[in-house]
C-alpha positions, 0 to 999 in steps of 0.5 A: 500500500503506498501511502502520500503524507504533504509536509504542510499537513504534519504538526510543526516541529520543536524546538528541541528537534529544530536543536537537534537537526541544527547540531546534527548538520554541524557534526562530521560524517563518522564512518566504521566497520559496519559503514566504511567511507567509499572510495570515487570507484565505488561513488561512482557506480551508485545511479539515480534508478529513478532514471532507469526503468526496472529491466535496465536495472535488472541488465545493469545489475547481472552485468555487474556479477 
């Protein structure tokens, strides 16, 4: 089931969580084992799939084994 929800009809958001999107947007980027940095190789391959219809995708990802 998909489900649409319009930002303007969501309550408005606290002070404490305005606080805490403004501290969050300071703070660097931590990378660790379970999700390490990607080198440009790897950036490179990620693709907007919205761009691709779900057989290219399909094609794109067999290609990649």
């Amino acid at each position: 089931m998909i489900v649409s929800i319009n930002a303007k009809d969501l309550p408005p958001i606290s002070e404490e969580e305005k606080r805490s999107i403004k501290e969050a947007i300071n703070k660097p980027l931590e990378f660790d084992d379970d999700c390490p940095e990607l080198s440009d190789e790897q950036l490179s391959r990620f693709v907007r799939a919205a761009d691709y219809t779900r057989e290219e995708i399909k094609q794109m990802s067999m290609a990649a084994k």
